[in-house]
C-alpha positions in Angstrom: 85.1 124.6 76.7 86.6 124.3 80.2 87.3 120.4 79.6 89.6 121.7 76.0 91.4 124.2 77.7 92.4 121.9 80.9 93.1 119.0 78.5 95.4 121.4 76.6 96.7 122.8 79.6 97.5 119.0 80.9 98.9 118.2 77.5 101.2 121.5 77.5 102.3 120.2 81.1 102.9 116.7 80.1 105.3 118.2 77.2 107.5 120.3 79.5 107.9 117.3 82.1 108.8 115.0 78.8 111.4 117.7 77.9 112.7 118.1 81.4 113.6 114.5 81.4 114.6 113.6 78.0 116.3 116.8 77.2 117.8 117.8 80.4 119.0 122.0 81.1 122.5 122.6 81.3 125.3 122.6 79.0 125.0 121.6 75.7 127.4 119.0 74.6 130.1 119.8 72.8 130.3 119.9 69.2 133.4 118.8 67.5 134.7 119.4 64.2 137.6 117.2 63.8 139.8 117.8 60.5 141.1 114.7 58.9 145.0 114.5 59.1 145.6 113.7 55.5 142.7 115.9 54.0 143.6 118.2 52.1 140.6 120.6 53.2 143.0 121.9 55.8 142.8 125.4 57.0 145.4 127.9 57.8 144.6 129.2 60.9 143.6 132.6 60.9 145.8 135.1 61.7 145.4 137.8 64.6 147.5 140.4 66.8 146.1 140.5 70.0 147.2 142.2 73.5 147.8 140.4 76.3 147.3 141.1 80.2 150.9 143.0 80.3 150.1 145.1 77.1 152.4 143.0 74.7 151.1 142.7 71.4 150.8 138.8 70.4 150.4 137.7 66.8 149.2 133.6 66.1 151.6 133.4 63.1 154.5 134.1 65.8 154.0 130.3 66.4 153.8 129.5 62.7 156.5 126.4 62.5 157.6 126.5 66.5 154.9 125.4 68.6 151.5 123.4 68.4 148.7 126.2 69.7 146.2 125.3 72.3 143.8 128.5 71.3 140.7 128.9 73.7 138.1 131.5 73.3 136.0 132.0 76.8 134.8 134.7 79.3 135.4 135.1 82.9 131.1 134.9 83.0 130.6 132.0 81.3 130.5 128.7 83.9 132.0 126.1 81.4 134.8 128.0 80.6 135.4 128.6 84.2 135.4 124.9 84.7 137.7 124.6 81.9 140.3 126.6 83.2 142.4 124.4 86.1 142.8 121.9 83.1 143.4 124.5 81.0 146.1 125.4 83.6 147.5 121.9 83.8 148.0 121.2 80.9 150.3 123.9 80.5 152.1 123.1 83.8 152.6 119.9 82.1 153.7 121.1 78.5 155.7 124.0 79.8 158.8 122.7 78.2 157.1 120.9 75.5 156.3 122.5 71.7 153.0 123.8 72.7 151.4 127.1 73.3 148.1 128.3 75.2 146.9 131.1 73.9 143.3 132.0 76.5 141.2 134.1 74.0 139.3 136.2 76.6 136.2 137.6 74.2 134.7 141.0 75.2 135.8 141.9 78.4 137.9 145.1 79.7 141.5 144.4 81.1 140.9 144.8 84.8 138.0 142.3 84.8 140.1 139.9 82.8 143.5 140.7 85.1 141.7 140.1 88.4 140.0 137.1 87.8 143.4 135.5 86.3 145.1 136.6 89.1 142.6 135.5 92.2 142.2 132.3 90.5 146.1 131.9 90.1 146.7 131.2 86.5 149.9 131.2 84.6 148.8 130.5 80.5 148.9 133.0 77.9 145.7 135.2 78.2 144.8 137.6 75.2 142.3 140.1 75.3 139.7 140.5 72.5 137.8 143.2 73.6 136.2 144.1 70.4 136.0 140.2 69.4 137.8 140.5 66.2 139.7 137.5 66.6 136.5 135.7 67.9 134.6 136.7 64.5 137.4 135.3 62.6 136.8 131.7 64.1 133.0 132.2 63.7 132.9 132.0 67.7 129.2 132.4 68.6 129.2 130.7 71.9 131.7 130.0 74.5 133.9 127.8 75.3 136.0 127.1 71.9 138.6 125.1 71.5 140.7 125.2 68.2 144.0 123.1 68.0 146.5 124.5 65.5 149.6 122.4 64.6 153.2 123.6 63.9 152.6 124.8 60.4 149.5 126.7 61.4 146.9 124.7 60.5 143.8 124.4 61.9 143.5 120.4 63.1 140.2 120.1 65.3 137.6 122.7 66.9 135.5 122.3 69.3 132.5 124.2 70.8 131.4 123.7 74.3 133.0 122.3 77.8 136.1 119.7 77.2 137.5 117.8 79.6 141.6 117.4 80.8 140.9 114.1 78.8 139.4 115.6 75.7 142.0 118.5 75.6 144.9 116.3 75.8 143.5 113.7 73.3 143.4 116.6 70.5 147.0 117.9 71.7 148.3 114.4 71.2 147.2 114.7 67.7 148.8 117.7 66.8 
């Protein structure tokens, strides 16, 4: 009986070192969901009013036929977002004057949490506050980070779940 339970024991330990190795922890990769740019299965983005950190209310549609929307969902908890966010911040250093909007969907946090860590880490984008994550539920967000890539006549173009790089971000914003 002892020799079963130490061979299983052996085995059990065998399978956790195999899935250490093969299937490493960490972030998962991300997902992407790219539409077609002739498909007709394009979505109109959702649309939403949200506040942002200076208590003006900010509605998606606003955009509708100006700008291309860079619209990211994340938390000042979660670790890839936070590693998204000097690209995040970059990019719209770089597109300031350019047709495109970030719009930082901050999902479930109170003002003065969201405020101060915007403001210690010195960013300058668009943050909204979702703090009952209505907007969140209306692109099906169920983990952080998401990316969602809206062009000029609000449709939704690409979404994508999980950490992106400067690279990645700016590849989809080309396509818009």
């Amino acid at each position: 009986m002892k020799r079963v339970i130490l061979g299983l024991l052996a085995l059990l330990a065998g399978l956790v070192i195999y899935s250490l190795l093969f299937y490493p922890l960490g972030d998962p990769p991300a997902t992407d969901n790219p539409v077609p740019p002739n498909s007709s299965k394009i979505d109109l983005a959702p649309d939403f009013s949200l506040t942002d950190l200076d208590g003006n209310t900010v509605n998606l549609s606003d955009y509708r036929g100006q700008k291309n929307v860079y619209l990211n969902f994340w938390a000042s908890w979660c670790g890839p977002c936070k590693q998204e966010m000097p690209d995040i911040e970059a990019i719209h250093r770089e597109y300031a004057d350019k047709d495109l909007v970030i719009l930082a969907v901050n999902v479930g946090e109170n003002q003065n949490v969201v405020g101060k860590y915007i403001d210690n880490n010195g960013f300058s984008f668009s943050v909204l506050l979702d703090p009952d994550m209505k907007a969140s539920r209306l692109y099906k967000v169920n983990s952080i980070p998401v990316s969602v890539f809206i062009d000029k006549e609000g449709k939704i173009r690409a979404q994508r779940v999980g950490l992106l790089t400067k690279d990645q971000m700016l590849s989809y914003i080309e396509k818009l």
